[in-house]
N, C-alpha and C positions, 0 to 999 in steps of 0.2 A: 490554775495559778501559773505564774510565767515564770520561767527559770532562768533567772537574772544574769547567769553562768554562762548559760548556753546563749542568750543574747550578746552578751560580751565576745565569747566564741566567734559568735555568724558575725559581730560586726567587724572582727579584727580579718576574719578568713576573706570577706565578701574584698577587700581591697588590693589580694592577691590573686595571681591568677593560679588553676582551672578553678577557683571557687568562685571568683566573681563572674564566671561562666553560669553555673548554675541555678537555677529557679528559685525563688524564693523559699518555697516548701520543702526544697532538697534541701537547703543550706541549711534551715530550721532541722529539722529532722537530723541530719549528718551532725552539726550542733551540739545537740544534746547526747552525741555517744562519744564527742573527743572526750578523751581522758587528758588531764594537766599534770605534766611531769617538772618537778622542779631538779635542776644537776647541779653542784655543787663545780667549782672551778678545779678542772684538771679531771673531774668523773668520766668513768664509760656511758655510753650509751647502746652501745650494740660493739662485740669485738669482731677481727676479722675471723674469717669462716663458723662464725660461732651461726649457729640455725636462726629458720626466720622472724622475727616477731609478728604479732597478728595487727601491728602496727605499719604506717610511714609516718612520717615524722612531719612538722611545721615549727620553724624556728619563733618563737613570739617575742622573747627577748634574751639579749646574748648573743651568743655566737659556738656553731662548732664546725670542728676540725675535720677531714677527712684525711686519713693517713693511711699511708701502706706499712706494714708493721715491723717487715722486715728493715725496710731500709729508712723506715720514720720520716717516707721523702713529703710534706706537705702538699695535696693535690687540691685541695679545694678548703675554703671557708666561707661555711655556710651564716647568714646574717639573717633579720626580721623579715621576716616573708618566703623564707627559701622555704623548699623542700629538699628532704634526704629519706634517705632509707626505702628507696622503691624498689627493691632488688625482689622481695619477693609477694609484691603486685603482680610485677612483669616477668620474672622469672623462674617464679617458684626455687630458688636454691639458696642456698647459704651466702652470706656476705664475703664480702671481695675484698670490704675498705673497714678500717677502724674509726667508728666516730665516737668524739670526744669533746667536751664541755670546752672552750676556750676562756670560759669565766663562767660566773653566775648565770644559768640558763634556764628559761623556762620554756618546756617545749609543748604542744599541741598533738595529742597523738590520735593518728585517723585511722578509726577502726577499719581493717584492710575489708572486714564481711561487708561491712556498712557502703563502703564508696563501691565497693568491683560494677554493683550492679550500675549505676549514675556512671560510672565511666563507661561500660558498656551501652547505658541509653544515651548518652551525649557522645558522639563523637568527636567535637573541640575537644571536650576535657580526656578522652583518651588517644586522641594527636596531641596535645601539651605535655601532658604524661611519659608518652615513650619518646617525645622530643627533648624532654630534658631528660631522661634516660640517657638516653642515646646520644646525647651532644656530649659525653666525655668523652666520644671520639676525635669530638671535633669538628664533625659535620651531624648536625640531626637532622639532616634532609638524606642523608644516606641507608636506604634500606638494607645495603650490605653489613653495616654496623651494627643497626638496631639490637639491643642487647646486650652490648659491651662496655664495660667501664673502665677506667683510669687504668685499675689493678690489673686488668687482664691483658696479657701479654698482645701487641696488635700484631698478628699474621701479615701483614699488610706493610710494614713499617719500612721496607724497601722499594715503594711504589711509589714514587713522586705525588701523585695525586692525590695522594692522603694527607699528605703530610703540610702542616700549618694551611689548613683548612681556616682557621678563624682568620685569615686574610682574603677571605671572597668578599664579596662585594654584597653588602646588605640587603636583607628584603624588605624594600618601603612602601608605603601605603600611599595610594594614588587619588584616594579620597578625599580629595580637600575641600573643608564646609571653608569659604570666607565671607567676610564681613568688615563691612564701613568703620572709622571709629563712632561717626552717630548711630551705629544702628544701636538696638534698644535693648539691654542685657536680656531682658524676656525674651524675645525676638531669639537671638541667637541662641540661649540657654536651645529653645525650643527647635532649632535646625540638628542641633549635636543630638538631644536626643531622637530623632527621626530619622537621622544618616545614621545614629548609634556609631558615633566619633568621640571621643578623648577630649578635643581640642580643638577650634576656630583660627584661624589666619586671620588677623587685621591687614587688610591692605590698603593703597593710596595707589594712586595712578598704576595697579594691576602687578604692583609689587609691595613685598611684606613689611610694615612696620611695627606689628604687636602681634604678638600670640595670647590664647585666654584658655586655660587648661581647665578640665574637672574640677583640681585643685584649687582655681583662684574664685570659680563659685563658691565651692565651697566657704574656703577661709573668708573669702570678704562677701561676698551676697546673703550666704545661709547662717554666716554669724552677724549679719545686720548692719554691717559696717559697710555696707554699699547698699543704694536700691535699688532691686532688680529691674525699674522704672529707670533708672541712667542708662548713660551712654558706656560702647564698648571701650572709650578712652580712659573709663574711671576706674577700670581694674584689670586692662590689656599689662603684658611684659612686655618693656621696649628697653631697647631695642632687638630683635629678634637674633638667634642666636644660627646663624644658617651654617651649611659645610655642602658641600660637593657631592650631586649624587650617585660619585666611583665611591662614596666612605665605605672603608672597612667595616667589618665586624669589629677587631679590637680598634680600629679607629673611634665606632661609636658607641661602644660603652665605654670606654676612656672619656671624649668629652662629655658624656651625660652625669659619668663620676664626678669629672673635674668643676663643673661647670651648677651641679647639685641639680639639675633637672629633670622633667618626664621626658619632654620631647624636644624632637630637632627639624628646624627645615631647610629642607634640599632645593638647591635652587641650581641652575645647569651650570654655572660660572662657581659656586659658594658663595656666593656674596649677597649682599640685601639689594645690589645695582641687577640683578634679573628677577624674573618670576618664581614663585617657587612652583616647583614640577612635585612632589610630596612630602609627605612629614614620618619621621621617624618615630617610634615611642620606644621609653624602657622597655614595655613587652616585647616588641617588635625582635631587640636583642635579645630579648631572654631566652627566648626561643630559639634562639641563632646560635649562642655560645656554645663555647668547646672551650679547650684551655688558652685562654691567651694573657697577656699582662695584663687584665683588667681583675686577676685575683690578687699581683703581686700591688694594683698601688692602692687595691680593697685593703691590703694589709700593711699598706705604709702608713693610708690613714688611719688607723686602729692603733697604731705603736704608741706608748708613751715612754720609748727610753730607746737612746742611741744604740744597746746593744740587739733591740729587737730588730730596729734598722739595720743595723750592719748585716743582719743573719738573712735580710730581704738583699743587701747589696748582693752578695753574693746570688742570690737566685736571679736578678738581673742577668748579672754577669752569664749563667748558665743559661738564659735566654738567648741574650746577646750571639753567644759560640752554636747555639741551634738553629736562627738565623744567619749567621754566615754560613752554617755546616750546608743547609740548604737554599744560598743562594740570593735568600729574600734582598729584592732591590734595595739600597743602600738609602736613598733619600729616605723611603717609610724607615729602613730599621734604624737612622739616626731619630726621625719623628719623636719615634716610641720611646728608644729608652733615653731620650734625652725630657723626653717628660714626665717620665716614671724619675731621671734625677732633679728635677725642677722640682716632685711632688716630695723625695726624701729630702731636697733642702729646706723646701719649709714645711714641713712636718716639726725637722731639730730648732729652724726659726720659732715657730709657734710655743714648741716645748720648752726653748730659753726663755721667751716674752714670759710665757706664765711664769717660770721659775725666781723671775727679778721681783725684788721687796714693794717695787710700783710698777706700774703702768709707764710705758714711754713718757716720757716729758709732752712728747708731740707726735706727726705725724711721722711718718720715716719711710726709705724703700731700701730693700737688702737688691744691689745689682751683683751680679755673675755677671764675672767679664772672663776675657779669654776663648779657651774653647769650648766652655761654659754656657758661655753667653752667644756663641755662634750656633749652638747646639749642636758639636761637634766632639763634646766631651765623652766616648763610647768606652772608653777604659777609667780606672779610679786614677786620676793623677792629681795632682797638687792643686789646691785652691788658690783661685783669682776675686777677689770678690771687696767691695764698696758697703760704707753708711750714705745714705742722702738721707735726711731730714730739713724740715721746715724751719727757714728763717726764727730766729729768735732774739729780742733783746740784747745790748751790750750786755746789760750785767746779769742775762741769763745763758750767755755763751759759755762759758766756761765749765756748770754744774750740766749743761745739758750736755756738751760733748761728754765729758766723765762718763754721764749716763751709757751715753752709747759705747761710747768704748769698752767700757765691763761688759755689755751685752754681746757687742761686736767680739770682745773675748771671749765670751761662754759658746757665742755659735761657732768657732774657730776652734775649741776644744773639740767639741760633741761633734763639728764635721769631719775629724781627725777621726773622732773614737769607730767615725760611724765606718771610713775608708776612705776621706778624702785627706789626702797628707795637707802638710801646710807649705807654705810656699817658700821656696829658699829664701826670695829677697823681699819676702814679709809683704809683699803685697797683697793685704789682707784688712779686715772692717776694722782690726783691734791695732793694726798700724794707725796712731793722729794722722798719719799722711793720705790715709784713703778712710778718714771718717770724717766727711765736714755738713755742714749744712747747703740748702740752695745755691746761698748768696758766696760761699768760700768754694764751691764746686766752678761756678760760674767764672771767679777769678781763677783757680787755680787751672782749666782747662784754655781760658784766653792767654795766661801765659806762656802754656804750651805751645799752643798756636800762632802767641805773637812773638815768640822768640826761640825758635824751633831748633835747637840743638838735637847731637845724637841723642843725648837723655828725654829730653821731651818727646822725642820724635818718636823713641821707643815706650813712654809711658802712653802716647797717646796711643798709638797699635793696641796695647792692651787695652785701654780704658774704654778707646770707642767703639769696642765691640759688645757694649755692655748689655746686659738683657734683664726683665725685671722680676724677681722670683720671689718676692716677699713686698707687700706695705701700698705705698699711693703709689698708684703708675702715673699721677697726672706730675708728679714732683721731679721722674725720668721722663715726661714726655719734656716739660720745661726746659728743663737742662739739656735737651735735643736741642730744641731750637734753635738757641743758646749757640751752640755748636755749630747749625749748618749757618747761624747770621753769620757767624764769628767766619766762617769760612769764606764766604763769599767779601768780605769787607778785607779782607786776608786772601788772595789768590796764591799769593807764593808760598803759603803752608803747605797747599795740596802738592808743589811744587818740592817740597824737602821731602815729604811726608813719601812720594812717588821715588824720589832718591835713596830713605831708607829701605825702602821696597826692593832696592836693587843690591844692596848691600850683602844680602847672602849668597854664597860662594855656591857659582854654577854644579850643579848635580856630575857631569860628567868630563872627560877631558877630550883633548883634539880627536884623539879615536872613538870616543864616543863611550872609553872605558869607564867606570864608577872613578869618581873621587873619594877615596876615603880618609880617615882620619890619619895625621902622618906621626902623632906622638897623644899621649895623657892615657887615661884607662881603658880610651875606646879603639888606640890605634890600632889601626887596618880594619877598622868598623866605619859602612856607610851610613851621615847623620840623618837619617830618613827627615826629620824632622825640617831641619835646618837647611838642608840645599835642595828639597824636594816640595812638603807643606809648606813650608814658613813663604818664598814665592808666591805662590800664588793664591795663597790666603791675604799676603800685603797688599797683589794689585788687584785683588777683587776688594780690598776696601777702598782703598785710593780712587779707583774706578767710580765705583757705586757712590760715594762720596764727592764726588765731583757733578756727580749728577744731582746731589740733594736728596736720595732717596731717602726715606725714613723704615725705620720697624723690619728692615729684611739685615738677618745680622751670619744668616750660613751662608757657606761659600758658595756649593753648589748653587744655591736659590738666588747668589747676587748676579751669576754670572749667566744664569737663566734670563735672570729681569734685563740686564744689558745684551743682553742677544734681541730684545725686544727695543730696547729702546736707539741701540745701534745696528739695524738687518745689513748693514756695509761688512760689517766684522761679526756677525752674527755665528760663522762656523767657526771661528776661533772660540769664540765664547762659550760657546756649545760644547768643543774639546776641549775646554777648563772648564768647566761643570762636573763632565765626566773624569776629566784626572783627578780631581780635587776628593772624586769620592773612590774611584781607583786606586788613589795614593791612602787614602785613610781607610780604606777596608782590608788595605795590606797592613799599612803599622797595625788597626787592633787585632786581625792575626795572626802577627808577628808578637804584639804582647800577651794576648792569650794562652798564645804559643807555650813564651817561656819565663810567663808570670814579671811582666814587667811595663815597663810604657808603651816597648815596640819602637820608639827611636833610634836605638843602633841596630843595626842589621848586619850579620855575621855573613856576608858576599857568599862565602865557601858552602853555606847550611843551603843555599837557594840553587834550584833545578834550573835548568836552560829556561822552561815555561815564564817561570815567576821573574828572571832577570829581563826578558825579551818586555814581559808587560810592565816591569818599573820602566826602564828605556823608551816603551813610548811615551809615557806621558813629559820625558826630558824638551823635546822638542816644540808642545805647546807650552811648557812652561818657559825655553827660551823665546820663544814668538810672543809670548804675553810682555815679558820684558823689555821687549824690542820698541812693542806699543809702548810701553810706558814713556821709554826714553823719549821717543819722536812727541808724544803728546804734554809731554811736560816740558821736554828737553833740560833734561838730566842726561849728564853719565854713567853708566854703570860702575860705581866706585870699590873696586874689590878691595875686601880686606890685607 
């Protein structure tokens, strides 16, 4: 007779890995000696140094915790498919780490007698094994580590080479099965298993247009809702989701998180315009990881309440200060935590929608604008942020803004509660004046445009750096276009728009000494913000805006794109690229520093080093402005 248990068992293990490694008769066998542990939320499961169990652990459903006890610092959470508790597999000693039920859990528990020998006769499954051991170093390709976890102090911890390891460059799979969209889901079904691949590449003229995973068999062929007699266009993903084959480690578990998928493909450019050269898969990372942000926005999405979020802000932030402490290049460490803030904002977006007495009226999109929306937000500072929704009716305008305005009010609380302040001059969703629909966005941004005073000229700076973090992105692509028609039918916008660009007060004087403040709270404080960022974040939009680019809203990246599109002025542009992230990796050490934006700068607190390297970046900032004037023909109009 079949034990209905232990089927349950092998079918839930077989989907994770080292199990889906093993033979069918091992899984069977191994199967029937798990024992099923249920934990109650907030229970122990093993404490630290407490002796070993004759267990390891399989998450089945729920979630736990990994903690050090002393200091309660959260080093991991474990989710549906993990394993924990291999300390003594592999090490025979007492436990290092506290685990702990995160809610209702029910765990899978693997007799240690039962597996040793299977891990010994399979060497996949005992390489998987000591690689997620060993990956809380942070490298599981490290034989020097092997054996060491979170808890244990690293000997090593002053050796650059150790240190943010999960920024190496991933290991991808070069095996790539592809396939036509007529070819014949049989057909291909029947290549994946013979190469014993995951996944197919659809391509068209020798680059990728669909992927077709395990999973899409699954769901649609083997539950009948495709026949495995169609073609691979009846159940291909398109369009395909590619990234660059330099991605990181926490680059690509980040978008497999973000994005909800197994796999990814690498094409030499990132893009769907070259070939793909290999494919990535969740295991592929699995095996890869060490600590990086891909636990922190594991536990963004998990939150359901702005104080859990905030207690995550903070662990950013302590991110953030470990990448600077160590150097990591500024473009990736804007990357990351500017999408681990994109994922707390709509986390609290999500968590308001559900909490309103209906559903949206309509469609809608939450924009971050500012430095937000450039993705240059690296400290907690004040909120910038937009409603757009979908046209509607005369005599539905009125009940539907209301709607959103109370919504737009609730995320403007909860983004406060969580660490984003609110904004002095209410430039915010729960302001009527930045909550409208398509058609009132439309007019209100051509006004700007067509009648461009100082006030306009400063609402559009903020506004058109907008970026899309919640709802239709097709509602912010429209209202783009919108913009760049409006521009070009309008030439002498770009024309004022370049004027207020010049408006703030040069960084230094005839000797090349700082300007600082000459009266109010900051005086004899330099405005880092205002005569150092604010330059040349204005003419790299004016710039890139003149060109019509779309979708590139960071400074660095604008002024990258225009070194390409102008090679005449291309080393100018190249040293506003560089200052731009020079100058902003000083203010967030500067606010880190002493718990504040990092805007005023105390001249007297800075070393000979740190004033020599603001002072360079004074010089492209005045040669960008020079361009300005000559290209628009403005003057520089000092306040």
């Amino acid at each position: 007779m079949k034990n209905t248990i232990s089927e349950r068992v092998a079918d839930f293990l077989k989907k994770f890995p080292p199990f889906n490694i093993l033979a069918e008769h091992q899984l069977e066998k191994l199967s029937y000696e798990v024992t099923i542990i249920h934990k109650e939320n907030n229970s122990l499961v093993f404490a630290e140094k407490e002796p070993p169990h004759n267990f390891f652990y399989v998450v089945h459903k729920g979630a736990v915790a990994l903690t050090k006890k002393g200091s309660q610092q959260m080093l991991d959470i474990c989710d549906e498919g993990d394993i924990f508790g291999l300390r003594p597999l592999l090490a025979h000693e007492n436990y290092k780490l506290q685990a702990t039920a995160r809610e209702e859990t029910i765990l899978y528990a693997v007799p240690i007698q039962e597996f040793r020998p299977i891990a010994l006769e399979n060497q996949q499954v005992g390489d998987f094994l000591i690689e997620s051991f060993a990956s809380n170093t942070r490298n599981p390709y490290s034989l020097k580590h092997r054996g060491k976890l979170y808890g244990v102090p690293n000997e090593t911890e002053g050796n650059p080479e150790t240190k943010m390891l999960d920024l190496q460059p991933v290991r991808y799979s070069t095996n790539l099965v592809t396939c036509s969209k007529e070819t014949q889901i049989k057909s291909l079904a029947a290549s994946m298993t013979q190469r014993n691949v995951g996944c197919v590449l659809v391509t068209q003229d020798g680059l990728p247009i669909g992927i077709i995973t395990n999973k899409d068999l699954r769901n649609k062929v083997a539950t009948g809702l495709v026949s495995i007699t169609e073609n691979a266009e009846a159940i291909m993903s398109s369009p395909v989701i590619t990234y660059s084959k330099d991605l990181t480690i926490t680059q690509a578990q980040m978008a497999l998180m973000k994005s909800q998928i197994s796999h990814l493909c690498l094409t030499e450019d990132g893009t769907t315009d070259t070939p793909a050269i290999g494919i990535l898969s969740k295991h592929d990372v699995m095996v890869a990881l060490g600590n990086n942000p891909a636990v922190l926005m594991r536990a963004i999405k998990r939150a359901t309440d702005s104080q859990r979020l905030r207690t995550v802000r903070y662990s950013i932030l302590n991110l953030l200060q470990g990448y600077l402490e160590q150097n990591i290049p500024m473009g990736l460490v804007c990357k990351i935590i500017s999408e681990l803030n994109d994922a707390t904002i709509k986390q609290v977006i999500q968590i308001c929608v559900d909490q309103m007495d209906t559903p949206p009226p309509v469609k809608f999109t939450w924009l971050a604008m500012g430095s937000q929306g450039r993705g240059e937000q690296l400290l907690t500072t004040d909120q910038d942020n937009a409603i757009l929704y979908e046209d509607v009716p005369t005599e539905k305008k009125e009940e539907t803004q209301a709607y959103f305005l109370q919504l737009g009010k609730q995320i403007s609380t909860e983004l406060n509660l969580v660490g984003f302040e609110y904004c002095p001059a209410e430039m915010m969703a729960s302001n009527p004046l930045w909550c409208h629909s398509l058609e009132e966005w439309k007019e209100v941004t051509s006004h700007w445009m067509n009648n461009p005073g100082p006030d306009e000229i400063l609402l559009s700076s903020i506004f058109f750096d907008f970026n899309v973090n919640y709802g239709e992105k097709a509602l912010a692509d429209e209202l783009s276009l919108h913009i760049f028609e409006n521009a070009k039918k309008y030439p002498q916008f770009l024309t004022h728009l370049a004027s207020g660009a010049l408006q703030n007060p040069s960084p230094s004087g005839f000797f090349r000494d700082f300007l600082v403040e000459q009266d109010g709270e900051h005086k004899d404080f330099f405005d880092l913000k205002l005569r150092a960022l604010m330059p040349i974040i204005d003419a790299a939009r004016v710039l890139i805006l003149s060109h019509a680019i779309k979708s590139i809203n960071n400074t660095a990246e604008r002024y990258e794109k225009l070194a390409e599109l102008e090679p005449k002025n291309k080393e100018l542009y190249l040293a506003a690229s560089y200052a731009s992230k020079a100058l902003l990796k000083f203010r967030t050490r500067q606010g880190l520093q002493h718990n504040d934006s990092g805007r005023y700068i105390a001249l007297d607190q800075l070393n000979k080093e740190e004033k020599i390297k603001l002072k360079r970046t004074f010089k492209t900032i005045k040669e960008i402005q020079e361009l300005l004037q000559i290209r628009f023909q403005v003057k520089n109009l000092l306040r």
